[in-house]
C-alpha positions, -999 to 999 in steps of 0.1 A, spaced: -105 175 -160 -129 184 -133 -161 171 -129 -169 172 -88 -150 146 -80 -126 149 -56 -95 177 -58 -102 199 -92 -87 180 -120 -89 150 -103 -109 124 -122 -127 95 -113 -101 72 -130 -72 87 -106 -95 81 -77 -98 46 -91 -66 38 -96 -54 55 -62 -80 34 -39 -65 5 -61 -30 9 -49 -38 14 -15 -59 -18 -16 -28 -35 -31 -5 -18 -6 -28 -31 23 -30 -68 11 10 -68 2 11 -60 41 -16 -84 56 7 -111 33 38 -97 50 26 -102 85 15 -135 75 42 -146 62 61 -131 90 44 -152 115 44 -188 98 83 -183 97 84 -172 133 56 -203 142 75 -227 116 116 -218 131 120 -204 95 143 -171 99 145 -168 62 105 -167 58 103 -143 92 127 -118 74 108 -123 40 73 -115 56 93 -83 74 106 -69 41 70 -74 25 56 -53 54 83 -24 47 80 -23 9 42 -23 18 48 7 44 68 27 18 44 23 -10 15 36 15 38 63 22 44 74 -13 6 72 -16 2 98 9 25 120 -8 7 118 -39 -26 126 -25 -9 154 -8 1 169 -42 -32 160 -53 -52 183 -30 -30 212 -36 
């Protein structure tokens, strides 16, 4: 489907959706380093490492995004 927007055959919806996940992908990190920081400010190691792992699943997901839009402009 090409109608302008963005890479040919890329529609509106996939814009959509892809500006969604990287939305979601940059709140799930904000809440990592949040979380991250009231274990360090609370002496909670368990919540520190819990906010840490957020921020990596967060950084992974934002990476796989950046492969897909790779793809996409090809």
């Amino acid at each position: 489907m090409t109608g302008g927007v963005g890479a040919p055959g890329t529609s509106r919806r996939d814009i959509a959706m892809g500006l969604d996940d990287k939305i979601d992908n940059a709140a799930e990190k904000l809440a990592g380093k949040a979380k991250e920081a009231s274990g360090r400010a609370s002496d909670d190691p368990g919540l520190e490492a819990e906010g840490k792992m957020d921020q990596s699943k967060a950084d992974l997901k934002q990476a796989g995004e950046k492969v897909k839009d790779a793809f996409k402009k090809d």
